[in-house]
C-alpha positions in Angstrom: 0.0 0.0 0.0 1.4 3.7 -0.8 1.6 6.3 1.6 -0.8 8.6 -0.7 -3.6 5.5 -0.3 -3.4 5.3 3.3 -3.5 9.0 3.6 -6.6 9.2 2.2 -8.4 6.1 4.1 -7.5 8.1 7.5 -8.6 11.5 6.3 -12.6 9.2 6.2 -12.3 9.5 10.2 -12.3 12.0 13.0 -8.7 12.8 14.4 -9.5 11.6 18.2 -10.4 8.3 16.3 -9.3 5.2 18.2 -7.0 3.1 15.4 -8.2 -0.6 15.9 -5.5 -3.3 14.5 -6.5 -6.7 13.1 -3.3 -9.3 12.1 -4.8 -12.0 10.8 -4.1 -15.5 8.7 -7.4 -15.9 7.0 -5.9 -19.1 5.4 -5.5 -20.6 9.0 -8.5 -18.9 9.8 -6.1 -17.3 13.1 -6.2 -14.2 14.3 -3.2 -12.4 16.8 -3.5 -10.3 19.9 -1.4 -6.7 18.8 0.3 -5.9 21.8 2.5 -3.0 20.8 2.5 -0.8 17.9 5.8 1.0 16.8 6.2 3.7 14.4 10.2 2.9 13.1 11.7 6.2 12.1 14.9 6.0 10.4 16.5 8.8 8.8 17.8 6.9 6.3 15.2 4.7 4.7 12.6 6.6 2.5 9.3 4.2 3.4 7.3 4.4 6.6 8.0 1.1 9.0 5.2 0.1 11.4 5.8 -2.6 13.4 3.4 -4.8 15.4 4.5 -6.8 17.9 1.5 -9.8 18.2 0.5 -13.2 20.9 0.2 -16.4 19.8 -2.5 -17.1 17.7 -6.2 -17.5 18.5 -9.1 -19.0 16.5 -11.5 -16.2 14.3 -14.5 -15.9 15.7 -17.8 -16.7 13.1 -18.5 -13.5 12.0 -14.8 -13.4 11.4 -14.7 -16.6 9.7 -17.2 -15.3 7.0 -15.7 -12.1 6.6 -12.4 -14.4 4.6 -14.7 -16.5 3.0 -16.6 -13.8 1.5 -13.5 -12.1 0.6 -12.2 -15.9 -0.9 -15.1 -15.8 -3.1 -14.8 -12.1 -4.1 -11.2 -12.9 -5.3 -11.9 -16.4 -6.8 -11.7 -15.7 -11.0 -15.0 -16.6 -13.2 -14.8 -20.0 -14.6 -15.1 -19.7 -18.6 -17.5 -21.0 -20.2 -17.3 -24.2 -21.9 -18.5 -24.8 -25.6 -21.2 -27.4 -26.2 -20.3 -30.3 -28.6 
């Protein structure tokens, strides 16, 4: 994700908004407690570095759970169609 694109999704909200973080492996269907969230600022490297310091993993709840299937499907590619013989 660029900068500019991220920008622009916070600029949607309220400053004094809270900033809610979700690390996730759909695949696994695991989610992971963020317990610390760093900004890295290094004089020398051009991109911004956030780094999230997570638990172990814990099972998504259901609503969670269908939240990556629907996504799964979204980003599954139509099927052609086949010719009839």
């Amino acid at each position: 994700m660029e900068n500019k694109k991220l920008k622009e999704y916070l600029d949607e909200f309220k400053d004094d908004a809270a900033l809610h973080v979700i690390v996730a492996n759909p695949q696994d269907r695991k989610i992971y407690v963020p317990y610390e969230l760093n900004m890295i600022c290094d004089k020398g490297k051009k991109d911004p570095v956030l780094c999230i310091e997570v638990g172990q993993p814990q099972d998504m709840d259901a609503e969670l759970v269908e939240a990556a299937m629907e996504d799964e499907r979204a980003a599954q590619p139509e099927l052609p169609k086949l010719k009839k013989q």
